[in-house]
RODO-2510 file (C-alpha; in nm, 4 decimals, decimal comma):
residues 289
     n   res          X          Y          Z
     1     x    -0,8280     0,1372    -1,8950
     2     x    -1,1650     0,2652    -1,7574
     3     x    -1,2775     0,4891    -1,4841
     4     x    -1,4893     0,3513    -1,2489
     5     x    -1,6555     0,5102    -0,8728
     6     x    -1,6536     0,2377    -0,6393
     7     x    -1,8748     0,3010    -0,2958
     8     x    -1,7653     0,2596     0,0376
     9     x    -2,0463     0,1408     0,2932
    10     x    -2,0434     0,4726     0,4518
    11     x    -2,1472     0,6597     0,1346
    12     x    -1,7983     0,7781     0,0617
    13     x    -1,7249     0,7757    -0,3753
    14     x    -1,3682     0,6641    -0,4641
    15     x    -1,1929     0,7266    -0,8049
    16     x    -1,0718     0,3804    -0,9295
    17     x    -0,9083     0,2861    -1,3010
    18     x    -0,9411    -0,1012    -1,3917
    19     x    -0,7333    -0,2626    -1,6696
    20     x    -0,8917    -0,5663    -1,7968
    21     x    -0,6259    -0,8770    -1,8946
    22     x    -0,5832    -0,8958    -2,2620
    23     x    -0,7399    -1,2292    -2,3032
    24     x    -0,9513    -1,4924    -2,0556
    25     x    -0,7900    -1,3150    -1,7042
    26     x    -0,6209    -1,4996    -1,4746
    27     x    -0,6925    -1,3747    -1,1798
    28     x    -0,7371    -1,0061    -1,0341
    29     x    -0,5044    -0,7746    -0,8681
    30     x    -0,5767    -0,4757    -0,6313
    31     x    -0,2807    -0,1951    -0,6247
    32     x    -0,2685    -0,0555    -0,2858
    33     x    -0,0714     0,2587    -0,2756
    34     x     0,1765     0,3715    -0,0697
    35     x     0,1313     0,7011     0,1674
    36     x     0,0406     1,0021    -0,0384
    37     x     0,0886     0,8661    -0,3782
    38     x    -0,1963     0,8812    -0,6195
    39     x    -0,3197     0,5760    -0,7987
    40     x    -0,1581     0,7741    -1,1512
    41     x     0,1834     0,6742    -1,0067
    42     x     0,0815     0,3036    -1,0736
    43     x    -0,0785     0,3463    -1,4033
    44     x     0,2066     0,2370    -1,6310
    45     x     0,2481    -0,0572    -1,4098
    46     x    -0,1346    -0,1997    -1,4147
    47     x    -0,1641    -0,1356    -1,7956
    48     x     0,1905    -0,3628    -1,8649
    49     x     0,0382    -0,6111    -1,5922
    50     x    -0,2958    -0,6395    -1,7782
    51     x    -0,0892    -0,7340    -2,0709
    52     x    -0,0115    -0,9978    -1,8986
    53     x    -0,3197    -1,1149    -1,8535
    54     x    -0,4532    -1,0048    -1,5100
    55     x    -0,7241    -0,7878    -1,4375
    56     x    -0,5783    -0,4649    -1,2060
    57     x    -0,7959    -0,2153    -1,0143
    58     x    -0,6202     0,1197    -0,8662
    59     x    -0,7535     0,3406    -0,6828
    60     x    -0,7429     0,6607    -0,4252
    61     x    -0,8162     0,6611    -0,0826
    62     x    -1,0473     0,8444     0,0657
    63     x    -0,9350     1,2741     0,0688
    64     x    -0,6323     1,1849    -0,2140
    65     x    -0,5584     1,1971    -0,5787
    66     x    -0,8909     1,1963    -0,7401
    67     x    -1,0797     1,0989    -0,4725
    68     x    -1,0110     1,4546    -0,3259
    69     x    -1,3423     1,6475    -0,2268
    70     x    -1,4914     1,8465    -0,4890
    71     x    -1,3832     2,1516    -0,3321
    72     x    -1,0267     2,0298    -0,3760
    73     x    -0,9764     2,1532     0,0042
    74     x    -0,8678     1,9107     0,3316
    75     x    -0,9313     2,1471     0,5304
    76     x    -1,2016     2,0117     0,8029
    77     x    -1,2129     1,7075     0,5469
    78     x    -1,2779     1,3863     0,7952
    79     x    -1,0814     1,0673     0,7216
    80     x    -0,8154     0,7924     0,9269
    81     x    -0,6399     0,5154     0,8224
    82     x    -0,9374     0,3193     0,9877
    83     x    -1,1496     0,4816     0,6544
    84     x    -0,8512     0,4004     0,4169
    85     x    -0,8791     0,0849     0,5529
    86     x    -1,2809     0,0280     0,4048
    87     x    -1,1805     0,2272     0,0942
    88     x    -0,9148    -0,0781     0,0436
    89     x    -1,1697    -0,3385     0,1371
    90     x    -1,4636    -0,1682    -0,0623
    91     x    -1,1897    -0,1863    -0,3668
    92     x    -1,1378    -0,5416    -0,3123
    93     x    -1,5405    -0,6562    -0,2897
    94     x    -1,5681    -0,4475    -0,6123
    95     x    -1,3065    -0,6227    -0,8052
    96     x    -1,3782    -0,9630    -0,6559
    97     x    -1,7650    -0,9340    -0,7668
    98     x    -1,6434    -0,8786    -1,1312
    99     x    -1,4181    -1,1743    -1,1256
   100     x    -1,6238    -1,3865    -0,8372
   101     x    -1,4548    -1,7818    -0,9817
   102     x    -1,0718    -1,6407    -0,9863
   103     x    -0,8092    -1,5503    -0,7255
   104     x    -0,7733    -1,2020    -0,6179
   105     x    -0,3945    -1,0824    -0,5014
   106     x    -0,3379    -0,7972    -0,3872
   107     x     0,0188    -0,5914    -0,4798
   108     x     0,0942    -0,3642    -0,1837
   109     x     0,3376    -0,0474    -0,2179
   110     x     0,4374     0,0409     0,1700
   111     x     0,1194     0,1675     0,3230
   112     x    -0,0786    -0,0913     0,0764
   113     x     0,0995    -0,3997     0,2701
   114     x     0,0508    -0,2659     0,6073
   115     x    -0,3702    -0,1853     0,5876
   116     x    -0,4298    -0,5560     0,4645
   117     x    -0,4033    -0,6423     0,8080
   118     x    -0,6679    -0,4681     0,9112
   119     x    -0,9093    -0,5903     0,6059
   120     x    -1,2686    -0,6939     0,7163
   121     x    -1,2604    -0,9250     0,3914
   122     x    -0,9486    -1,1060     0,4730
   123     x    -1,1117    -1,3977     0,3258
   124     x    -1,1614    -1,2821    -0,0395
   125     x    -0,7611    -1,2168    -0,0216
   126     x    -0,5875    -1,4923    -0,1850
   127     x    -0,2156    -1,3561    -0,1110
   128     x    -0,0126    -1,0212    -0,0582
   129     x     0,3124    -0,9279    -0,2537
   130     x     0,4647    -0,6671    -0,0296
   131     x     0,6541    -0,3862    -0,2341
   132     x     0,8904    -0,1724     0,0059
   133     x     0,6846    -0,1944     0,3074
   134     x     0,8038    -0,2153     0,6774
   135     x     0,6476    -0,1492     0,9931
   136     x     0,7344     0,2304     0,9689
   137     x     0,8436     0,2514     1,3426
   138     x     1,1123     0,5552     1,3599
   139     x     1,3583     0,3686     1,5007
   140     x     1,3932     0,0991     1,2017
   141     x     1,4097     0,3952     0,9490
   142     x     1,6841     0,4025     0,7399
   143     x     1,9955     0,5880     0,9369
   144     x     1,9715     0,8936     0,6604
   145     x     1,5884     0,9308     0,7725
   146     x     1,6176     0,8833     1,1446
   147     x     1,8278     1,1629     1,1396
   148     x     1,5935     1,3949     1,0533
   149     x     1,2476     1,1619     1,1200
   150     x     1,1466     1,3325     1,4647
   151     x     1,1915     1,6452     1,3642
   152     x     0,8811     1,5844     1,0997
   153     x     0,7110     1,4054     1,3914
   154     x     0,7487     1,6260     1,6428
   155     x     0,7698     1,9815     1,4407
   156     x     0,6248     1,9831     1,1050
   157     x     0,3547     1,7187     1,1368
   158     x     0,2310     1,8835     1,4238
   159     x     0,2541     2,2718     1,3676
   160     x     0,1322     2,2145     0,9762
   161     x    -0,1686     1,9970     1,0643
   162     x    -0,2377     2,2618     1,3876
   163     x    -0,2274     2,5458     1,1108
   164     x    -0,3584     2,4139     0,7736
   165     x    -0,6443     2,1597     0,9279
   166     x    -0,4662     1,9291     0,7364
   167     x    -0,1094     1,7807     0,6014
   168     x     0,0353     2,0218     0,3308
   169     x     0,2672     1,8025     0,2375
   170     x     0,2036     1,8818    -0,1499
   171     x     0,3444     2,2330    -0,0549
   172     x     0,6174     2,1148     0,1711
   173     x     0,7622     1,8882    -0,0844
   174     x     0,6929     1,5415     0,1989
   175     x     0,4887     1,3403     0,1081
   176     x     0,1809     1,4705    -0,0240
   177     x    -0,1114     1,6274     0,0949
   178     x    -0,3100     1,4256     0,4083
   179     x    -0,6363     1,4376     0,5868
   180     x    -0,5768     1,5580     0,9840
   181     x    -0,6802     1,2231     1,1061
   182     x    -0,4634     1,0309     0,8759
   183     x    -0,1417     1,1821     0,9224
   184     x    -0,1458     1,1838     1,3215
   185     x    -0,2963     0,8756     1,3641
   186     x    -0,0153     0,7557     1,1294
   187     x     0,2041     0,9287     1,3482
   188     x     0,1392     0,7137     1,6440
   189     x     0,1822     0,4175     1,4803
   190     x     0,5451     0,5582     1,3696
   191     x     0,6544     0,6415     1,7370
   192     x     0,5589     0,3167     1,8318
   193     x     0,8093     0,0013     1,8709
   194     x     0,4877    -0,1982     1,7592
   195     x     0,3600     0,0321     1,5081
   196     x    -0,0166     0,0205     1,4433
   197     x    -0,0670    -0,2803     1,6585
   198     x     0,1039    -0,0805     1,9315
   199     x    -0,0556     0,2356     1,8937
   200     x    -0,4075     0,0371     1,8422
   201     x    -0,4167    -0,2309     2,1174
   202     x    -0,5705    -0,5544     2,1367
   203     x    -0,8787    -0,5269     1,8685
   204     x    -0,5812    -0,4682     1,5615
   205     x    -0,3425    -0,7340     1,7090
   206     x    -0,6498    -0,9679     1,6689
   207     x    -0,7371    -0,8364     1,3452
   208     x    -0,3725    -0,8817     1,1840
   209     x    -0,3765    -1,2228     1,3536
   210     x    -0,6813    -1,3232     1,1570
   211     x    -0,4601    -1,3262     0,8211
   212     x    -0,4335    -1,6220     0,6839
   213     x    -0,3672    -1,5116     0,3422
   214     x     0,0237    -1,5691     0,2088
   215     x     0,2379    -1,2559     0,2390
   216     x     0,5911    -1,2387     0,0071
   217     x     0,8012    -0,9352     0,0821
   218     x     1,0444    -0,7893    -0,1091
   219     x     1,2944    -0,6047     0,0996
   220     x     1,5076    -0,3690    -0,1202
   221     x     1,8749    -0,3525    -0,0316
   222     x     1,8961     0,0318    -0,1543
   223     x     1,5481     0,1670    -0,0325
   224     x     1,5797     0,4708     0,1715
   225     x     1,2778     0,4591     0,3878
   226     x     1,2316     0,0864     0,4929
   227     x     1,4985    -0,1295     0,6263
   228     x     1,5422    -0,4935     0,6518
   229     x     1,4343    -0,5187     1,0012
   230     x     1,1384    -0,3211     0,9572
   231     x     1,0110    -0,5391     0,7157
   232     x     1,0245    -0,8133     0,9500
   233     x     0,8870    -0,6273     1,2331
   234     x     0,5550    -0,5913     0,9757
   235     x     0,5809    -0,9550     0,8865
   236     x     0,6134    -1,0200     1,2686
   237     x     0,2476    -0,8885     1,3065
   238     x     0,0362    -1,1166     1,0214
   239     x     0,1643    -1,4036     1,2617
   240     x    -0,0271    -1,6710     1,1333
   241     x     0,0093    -1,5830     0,7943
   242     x     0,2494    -1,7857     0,5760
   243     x     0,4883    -1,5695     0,4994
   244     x     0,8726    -1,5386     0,3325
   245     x     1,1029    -1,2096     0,2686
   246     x     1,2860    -1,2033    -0,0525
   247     x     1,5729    -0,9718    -0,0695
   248     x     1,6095    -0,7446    -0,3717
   249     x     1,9742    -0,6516    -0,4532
   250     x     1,9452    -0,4236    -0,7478
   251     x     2,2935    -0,4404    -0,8943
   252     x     2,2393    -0,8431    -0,9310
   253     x     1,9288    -0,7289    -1,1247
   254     x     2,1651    -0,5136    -1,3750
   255     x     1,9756    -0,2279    -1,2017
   256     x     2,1720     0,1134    -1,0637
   257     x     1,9101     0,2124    -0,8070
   258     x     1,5540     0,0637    -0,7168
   259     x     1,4688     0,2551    -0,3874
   260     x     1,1863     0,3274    -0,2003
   261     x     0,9226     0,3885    -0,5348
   262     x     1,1465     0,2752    -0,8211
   263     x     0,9734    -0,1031    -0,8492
   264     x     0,7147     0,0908    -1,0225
   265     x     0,8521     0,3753    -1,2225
   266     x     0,8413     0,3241    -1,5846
   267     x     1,2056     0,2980    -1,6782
   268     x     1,1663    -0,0667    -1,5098
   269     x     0,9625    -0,2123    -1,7195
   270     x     1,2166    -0,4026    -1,9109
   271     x     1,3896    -0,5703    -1,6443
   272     x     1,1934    -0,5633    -1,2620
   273     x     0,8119    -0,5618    -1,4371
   274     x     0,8453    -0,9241    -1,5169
   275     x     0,9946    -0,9906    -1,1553
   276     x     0,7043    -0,8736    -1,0066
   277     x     0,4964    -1,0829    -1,2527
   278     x     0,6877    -1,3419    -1,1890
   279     x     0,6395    -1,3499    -0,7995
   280     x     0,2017    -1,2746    -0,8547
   281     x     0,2666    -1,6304    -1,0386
   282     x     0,4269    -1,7820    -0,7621
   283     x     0,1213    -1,7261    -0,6442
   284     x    -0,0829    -1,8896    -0,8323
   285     x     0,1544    -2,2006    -0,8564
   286     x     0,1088    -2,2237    -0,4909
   287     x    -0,2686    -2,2721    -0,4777
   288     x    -0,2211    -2,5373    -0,7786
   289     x    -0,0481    -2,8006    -0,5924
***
């Protein structure tokens, strides 16, 4: 693994770790994160999956994990989803450059499979393997979360973005710590039956509708923040993208409990790492024929 700074249009600096494939790679892979998780979380993950032969590139977006200001604060600090969206695209031109003659997948954890819509460099996206990732509307939360869901939406979010200038969701234990802009614009897209196309309008509908890239989902049976029909409401929006779901039941796995982050968590390396391998290959096998 190396550190590297890749550098968004706007002048922005992002902290990003690339694992080059043991051996001639075959292909590269871009982790996008889910919602306040740091690009450490994946680590384990990219370094088994470079073993594998691929080359992986994670990294922060803008205002999180290492790609924090240097005065550590969000406070005032200036950043949507529309500027996580570049960070993920400047990611992807960055790894693409250093492999320009192979495919380039990208493995999407929750918020990482819902900003590919949005991608200005659709086109250097050969496919999307969606990890836990719905359309986040409140109403297709899992019954646990929709219990207490507006109450974060309509109380916390609000009052500790009002009083912090930003998400303190480090300090709240929810989370993690957001930019202002990030967590209420995310917030719209969550109270709406549409999500971000709804909240957005016309110019993202377009925009997801320019995917042509293939999108597998795995839906996990036991994950306690996306459900089944939430997954398809996401799919519903890359709708000319080829696309399939593939339900994950974790006790036909030999697996107790996969969840919302658990795909990625170390103790799986034995036996849903070389699922997820696997599935990258499918595709691969795809573009062969």
């Amino acid at each position: 693994m190396r550190p590297e700074v890749v550098q968004v249009a706007d002048g922005t600096r992002l902290a990003a770790c690339v694992w080059d494939a043991a051996g001639p790679p075959r292909g590269s892979v871009v982790v996008g994160g889910a919602m306040g998780v740091p690009q450490d979380f994946y680590a384990p993950f990219a370094r088994w999956l470079a073993q594998r032969g691929w080359r992986v590139t994670t990294f922060d977006y803008r205002g999180s994990g290492q790609s924090r200001p240097a005065s550590g604060s969000l406070r005032g600090f200036h950043a949507d989803l529309f500027d996580w969206t570049r960070d993920y695209a400047a990611v992807i031109d960055h790894a693409q450059a250093a492999l320009p003659h192979r495919s380039l997948y990208l493995l999407g954890h929750s918020l990482g499979a819902q900003l590919p819509g949005l991608l200005a460099n659709q086109h250097k996206v050969d496919g999307l393997l969606s990890v836990a990732a719905g359309s986040g509307y409140w109403r297709q939360n899992a019954p646990a979360l929709r219990r207490v869901v507006l109450i974060f939406w309509f109380l916390l979010v609000p009052i500790a973005t009002r009083l912090c200038g930003y998400f303190p969701g480090r300090r709240l234990r929810v989370v993690g710590d957001l930019p202002a802009g990030v967590v209420l614009q995310w917030r719209r897209w969550c109270l709406n039956p549409r999500y971000s196309v709804g909240a957005e309008g016309e110019a993202v509908r377009r925009r997801y509708a320019s995917a042509r890239f293939p999108v597998r989902a795995l839906s996990i049976e036991d994950d306690e923040l996306m459900t089944d029909p939430g997954i398809r409401s996401l799919l519903a929006l890359y709708e000319n993208a080829p696309s399939e779901i593939e339900r994950i039941v974790p006790r036909q796995f030999g697996i107790a409990r996969l969840g919302h982050f658990g795909a990625f968590r170390r103790e799986r390396e034995a036996d849903f790492w070389p699922l997820l391998a696997q599935w990258l290959g499918r595709f691969e096998q795809a573009q062969a024929r």
